[in-house]
C-alpha positions in Angstrom: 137.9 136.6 24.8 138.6 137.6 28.3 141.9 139.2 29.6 143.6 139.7 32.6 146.3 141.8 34.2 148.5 140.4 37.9 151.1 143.0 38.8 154.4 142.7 40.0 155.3 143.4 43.5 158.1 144.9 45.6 158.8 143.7 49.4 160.3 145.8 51.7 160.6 144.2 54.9 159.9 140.5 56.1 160.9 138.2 53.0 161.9 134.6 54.4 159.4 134.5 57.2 157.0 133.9 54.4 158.3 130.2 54.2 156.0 127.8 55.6 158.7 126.1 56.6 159.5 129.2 59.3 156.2 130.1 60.4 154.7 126.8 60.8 157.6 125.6 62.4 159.4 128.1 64.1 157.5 131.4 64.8 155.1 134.3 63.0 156.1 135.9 59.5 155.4 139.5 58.5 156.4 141.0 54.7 155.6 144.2 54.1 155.2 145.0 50.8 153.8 146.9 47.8 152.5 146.2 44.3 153.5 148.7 41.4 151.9 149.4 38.1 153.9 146.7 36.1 151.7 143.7 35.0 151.3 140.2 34.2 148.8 140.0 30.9 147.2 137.2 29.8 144.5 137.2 27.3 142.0 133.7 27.1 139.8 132.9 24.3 138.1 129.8 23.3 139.7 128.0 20.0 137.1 127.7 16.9 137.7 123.7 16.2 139.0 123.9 13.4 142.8 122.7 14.1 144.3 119.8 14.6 145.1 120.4 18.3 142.6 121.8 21.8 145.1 124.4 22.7 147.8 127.0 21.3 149.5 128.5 24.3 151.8 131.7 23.5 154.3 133.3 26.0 158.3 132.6 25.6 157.4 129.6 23.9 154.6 128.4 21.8 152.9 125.3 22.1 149.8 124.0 19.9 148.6 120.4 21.4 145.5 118.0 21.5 145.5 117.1 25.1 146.4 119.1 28.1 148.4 116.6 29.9 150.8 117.2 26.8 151.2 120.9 27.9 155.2 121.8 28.7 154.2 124.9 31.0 153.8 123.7 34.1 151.6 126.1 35.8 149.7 126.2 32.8 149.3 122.1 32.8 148.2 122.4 36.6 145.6 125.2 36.7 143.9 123.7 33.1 144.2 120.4 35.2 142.7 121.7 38.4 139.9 124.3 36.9 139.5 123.9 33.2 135.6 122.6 33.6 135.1 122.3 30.1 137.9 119.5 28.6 136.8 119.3 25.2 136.4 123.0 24.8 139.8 124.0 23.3 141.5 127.2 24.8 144.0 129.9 23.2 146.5 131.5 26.0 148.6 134.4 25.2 150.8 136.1 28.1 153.0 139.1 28.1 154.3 141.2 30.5 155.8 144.6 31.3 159.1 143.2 32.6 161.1 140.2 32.8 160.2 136.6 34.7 162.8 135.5 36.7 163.8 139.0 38.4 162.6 139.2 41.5 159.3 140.6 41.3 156.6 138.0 41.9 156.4 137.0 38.2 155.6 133.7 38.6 152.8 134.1 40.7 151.4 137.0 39.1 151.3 134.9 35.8 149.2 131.8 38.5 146.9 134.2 39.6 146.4 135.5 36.1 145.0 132.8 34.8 143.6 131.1 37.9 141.6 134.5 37.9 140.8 133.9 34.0 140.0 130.4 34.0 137.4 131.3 36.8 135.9 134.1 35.1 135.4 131.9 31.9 133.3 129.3 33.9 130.9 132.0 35.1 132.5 131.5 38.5 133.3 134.4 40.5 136.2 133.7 42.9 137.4 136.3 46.1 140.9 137.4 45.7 142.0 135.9 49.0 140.5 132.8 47.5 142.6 133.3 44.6 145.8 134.1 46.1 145.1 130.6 47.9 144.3 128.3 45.2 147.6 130.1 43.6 149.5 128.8 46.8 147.6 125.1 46.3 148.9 124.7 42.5 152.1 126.2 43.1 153.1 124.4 46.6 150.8 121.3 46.4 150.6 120.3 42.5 153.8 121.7 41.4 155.8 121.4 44.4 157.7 124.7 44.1 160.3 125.9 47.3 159.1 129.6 48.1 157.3 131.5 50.1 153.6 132.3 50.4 153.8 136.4 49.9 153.5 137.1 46.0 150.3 135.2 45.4 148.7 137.3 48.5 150.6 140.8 47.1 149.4 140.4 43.5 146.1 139.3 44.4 145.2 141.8 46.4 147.2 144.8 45.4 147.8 147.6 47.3 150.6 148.7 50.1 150.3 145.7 52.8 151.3 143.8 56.0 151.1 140.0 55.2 151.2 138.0 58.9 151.8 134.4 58.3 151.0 132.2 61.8 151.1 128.5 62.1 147.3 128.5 61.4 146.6 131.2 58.7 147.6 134.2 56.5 146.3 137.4 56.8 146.7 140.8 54.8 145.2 143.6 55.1 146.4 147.4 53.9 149.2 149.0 56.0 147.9 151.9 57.9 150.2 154.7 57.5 150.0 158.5 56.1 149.5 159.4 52.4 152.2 161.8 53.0 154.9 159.0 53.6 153.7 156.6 51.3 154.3 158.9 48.7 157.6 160.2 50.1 158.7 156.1 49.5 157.2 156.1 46.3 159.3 158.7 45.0 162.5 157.7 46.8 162.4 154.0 45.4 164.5 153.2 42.7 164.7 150.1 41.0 167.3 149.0 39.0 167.2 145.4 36.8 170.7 143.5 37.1 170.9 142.1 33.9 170.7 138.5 35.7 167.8 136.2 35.5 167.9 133.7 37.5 165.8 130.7 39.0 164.4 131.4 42.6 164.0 128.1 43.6 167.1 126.6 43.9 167.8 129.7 45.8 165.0 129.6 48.2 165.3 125.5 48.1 169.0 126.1 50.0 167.5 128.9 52.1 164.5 126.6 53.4 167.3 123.3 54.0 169.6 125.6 56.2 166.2 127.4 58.2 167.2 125.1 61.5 170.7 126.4 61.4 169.7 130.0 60.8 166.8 130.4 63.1 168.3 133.9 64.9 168.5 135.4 61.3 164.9 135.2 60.6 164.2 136.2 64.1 166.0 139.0 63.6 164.5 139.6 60.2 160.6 139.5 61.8 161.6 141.8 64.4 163.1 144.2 62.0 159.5 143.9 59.4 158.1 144.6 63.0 159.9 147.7 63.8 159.4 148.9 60.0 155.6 148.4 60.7 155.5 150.5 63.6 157.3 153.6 61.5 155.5 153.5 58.8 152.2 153.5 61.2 153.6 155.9 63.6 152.2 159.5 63.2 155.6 161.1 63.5 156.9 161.4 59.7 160.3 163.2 61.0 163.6 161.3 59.4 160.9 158.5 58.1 163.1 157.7 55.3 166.4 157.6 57.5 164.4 155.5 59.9 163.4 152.8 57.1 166.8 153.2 55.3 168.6 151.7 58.8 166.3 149.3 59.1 166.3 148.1 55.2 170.6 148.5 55.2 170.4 145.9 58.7 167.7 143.5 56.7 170.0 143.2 53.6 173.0 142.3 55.5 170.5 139.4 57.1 169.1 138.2 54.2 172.3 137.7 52.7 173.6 135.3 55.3 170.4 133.1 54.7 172.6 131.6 51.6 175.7 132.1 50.0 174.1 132.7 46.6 171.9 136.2 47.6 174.1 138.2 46.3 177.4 137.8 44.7 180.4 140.4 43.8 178.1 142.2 40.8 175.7 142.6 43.6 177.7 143.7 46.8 180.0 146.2 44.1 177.1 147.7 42.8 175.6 148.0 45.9 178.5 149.8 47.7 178.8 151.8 44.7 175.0 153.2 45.0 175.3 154.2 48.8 178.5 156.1 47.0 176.4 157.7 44.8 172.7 158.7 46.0 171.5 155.7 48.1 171.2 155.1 51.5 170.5 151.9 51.8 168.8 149.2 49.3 168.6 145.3 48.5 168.3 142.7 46.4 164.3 141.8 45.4 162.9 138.8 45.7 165.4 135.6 46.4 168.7 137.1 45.1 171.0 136.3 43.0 170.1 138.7 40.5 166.9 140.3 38.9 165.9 143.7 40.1 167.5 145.9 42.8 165.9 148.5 44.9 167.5 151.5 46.4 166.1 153.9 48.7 167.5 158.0 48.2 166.4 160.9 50.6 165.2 163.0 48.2 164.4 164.0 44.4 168.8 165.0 43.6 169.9 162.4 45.1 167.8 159.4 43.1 168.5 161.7 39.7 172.4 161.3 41.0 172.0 157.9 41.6 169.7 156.9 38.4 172.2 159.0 36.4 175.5 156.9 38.0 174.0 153.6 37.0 172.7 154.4 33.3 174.5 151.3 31.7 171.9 149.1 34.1 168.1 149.4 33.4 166.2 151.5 35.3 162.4 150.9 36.1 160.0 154.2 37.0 157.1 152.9 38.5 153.9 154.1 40.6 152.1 152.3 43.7 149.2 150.4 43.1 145.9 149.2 44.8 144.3 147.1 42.5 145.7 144.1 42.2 144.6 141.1 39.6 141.8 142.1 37.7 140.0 141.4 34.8 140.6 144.2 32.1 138.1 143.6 29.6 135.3 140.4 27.9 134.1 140.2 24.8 
């Protein structure tokens, strides 16, 4: 029995240039982003053979079949498919998680490199987690054909607080340089809030990547913007660093919400005005939009307990930083 933990992630700056359609196309994508100490489990076992099916799968559903090609979940269908060595040896799968799919967080891909990460580990084969976060990209963009961009499998992966650059070429991470001091000051002046709305990020991000050659100056404007978010979180000065990032996140949102008509909506925009009202200076939408989790940034300790106390009909999410990334948690 071997299980695994993904976390979820939150990006910052840079989401959209992570498209392959931009930055193969059109020009270089930087996210900045952070994972947080919510996770992704999924626990792997072998099945004795006595049943009358090769695998019981268990997350919002529960499926018990003889033959994987009978499996509903899709990414669970593709990665037995792809890296299952062992056909006849049945499999049990159990997932949970901390908090919802379908909200903005990297879910989905946090579940694929969950079990891409297991499935490896249960063949005895040890697997890099750059080379993870890649094969996550192959099943999810090649086998399952999924609109999106190439961010959470890297951010979950990995872990940690990062700068992702996407060229026509290759994708590189590596850890964003900048001081404990404002790390932490972000930390504590995050908020996240969830919606109440689950919704499906593809057909978002499908509309977003069919309208990229008519919106070519907003992702332009949103790499320059990840760009000048890099350089203050790197830069040694830490006067008005929150100020600084909460211009710069305020003049992201209103870019990402022209990329499609269905980002936000009049929930969104009313509970967003009402948070700069009440605590926040600036904030977004994670992930495609739509609905899932929002994030608000506050300048210090009153004004998030102000703001966390305005919205206490919506559900709100402490969290930590985290370096990790997907790990195996324990074998028996």
């Amino acid at each position: 029995m071997i299980k695994c933990k993904a976390p979820f992630r939150i990006s910052y700056f840079g989401g959209g240039t992570d498209f392959p359609d931009w930055y193969k196309n059109h020009g270089d994508g930087l996210v900045l982003s952070t994972t947080i100490n919510k996770y992704c489990y999924i626990l792997l076992r072998s099945l004795p053979p006595f049943f009358s099916f090769n695998y019981r799968l268990r997350y919002f559903d529960t499926e018990t079949v003889k033959n994987i090609e009978e499996i509903k979940h899709p990414s669970i269908k593709s990665v037995l498919n792809e890296y299952h060595k062992d056909k006849k040896q049945g499999l049990e799968i159990i997932h949970y998680a901390d908090l919802p799919a379908m909200s903005g967080l990297g879910a989905s891909s946090a579940f694929t490199n969950a079990l891409i990460f297991l499935i490896h580990e249960y063949n005895n084969n040890k697997i890099s987690k750059k080379d993870l976060a890649e094969k996550s990209i192959f099943i999810e963009k090649k086998i399952l054909l999924e609109d999106g961009g190439c961010q959470d499998q890297y951010a979950s992966a990995l872990g940690g607080f990062n700068e992702i650059l996407f060229k026509k070429k290759s994708i590189s991470i590596k850890p964003l340089n900048f001081q404990k001091e404002k790390k932490k000051e972000l930390e504590d002046n995050t908020v996240i809030f969830f919606t109440g709305i689950s919704r499906k990020a593809e057909l978002i991000e499908k509309e977003k990547i069919k309208e990229i050659k008519e919106k070519l100056e907003y992702y332009r404007e949103i790499y320059q913007i990840a760009l000048e978010a890099k350089n203050i979180f790197c830069s040694k000065n830490n006067k008005n660093f929150l100020n600084h990032i909460s211009e710069l996140l305020n003049e992201s949102w209103k870019l990402k919400k022209k990329l499609s008509n269905n980002v936000s909506s009049n929930n969104i925009d009313e509970i967003y005005s009402l948070a700069l009202k009440n605590g926040a200076t600036a904030g977004k939408i994670l992930g495609a939009g739509g609905g899932g989790f929002i994030m608000f940034i506050t300048k210090n300790a009153l004004d998030k307990k102000k703001l966390i106390k305005f919205f206490n009909k919506l559900i709100h999410v402490n969290f930590k930083f985290e370096n990790e990334g997907t790990k195996i948690i324990s074998k028996e």
